[in-house]
C-alpha positions, 0 to 999 in steps of 0.5 A, spaced: 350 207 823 352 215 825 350 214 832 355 207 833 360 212 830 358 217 835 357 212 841 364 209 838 368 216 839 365 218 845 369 212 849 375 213 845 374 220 848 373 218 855 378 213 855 383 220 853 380 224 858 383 219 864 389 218 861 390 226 861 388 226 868 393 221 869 398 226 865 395 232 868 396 230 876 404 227 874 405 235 874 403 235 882 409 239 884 413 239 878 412 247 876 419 251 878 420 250 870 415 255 866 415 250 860 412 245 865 406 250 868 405 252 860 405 244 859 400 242 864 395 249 862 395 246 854 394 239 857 388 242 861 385 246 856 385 240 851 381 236 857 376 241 858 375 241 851 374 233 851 370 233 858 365 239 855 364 234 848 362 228 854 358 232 858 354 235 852 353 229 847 349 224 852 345 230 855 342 232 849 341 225 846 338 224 853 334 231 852 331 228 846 330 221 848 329 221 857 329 214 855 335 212 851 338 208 856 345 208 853 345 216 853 343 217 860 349 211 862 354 215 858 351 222 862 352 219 869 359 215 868 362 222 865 359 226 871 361 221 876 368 220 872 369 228 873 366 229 880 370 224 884 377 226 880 379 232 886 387 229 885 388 235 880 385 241 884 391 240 888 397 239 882 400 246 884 
């Protein structure tokens, strides 16, 4: 029962994560304002907190497990996910 809790939580934080990718990557050329640069580092600081918890989760769940299929999809797809969104390295 926990576990489906956790799995549940974990796709409703990956789902998060994209949509504040996509905020994130709106701010591309938006900085003349100080409040917009402020804006953009706390967005990215809650992303980084997220995407640290996808990372971590299914990579001790599939430490413990090296079978637990569930854990070494969620593993890859997080990594992938991160890996292929370049756009924000070239927000400012």
């Amino acid at each position: 029962m926990i576990f489906m809790k956790i799995m549940k939580k974990w796709n409703e934080d990956f789902e998060k994560m994209k949509e504040i990718e996509k905020e994130l990557v709106g701010y591309k050329g938006n900085f003349g304002k100080e409040e917009n640069l402020l804006k953009f580092l706390k967005k990215q600081e809650e992303l980084d907190k997220i995407s640290y918890k996808l990372y971590r989760y299914p990579q001790l769940a599939r430490d413990l497990n090296s079978l637990d299929k569930e854990a070494t999809e969620k593993f890859t797809k997080d990594t992938i996910f991160v890996c292929r969104n370049i756009d924000r390295a070239f927000v400012g």
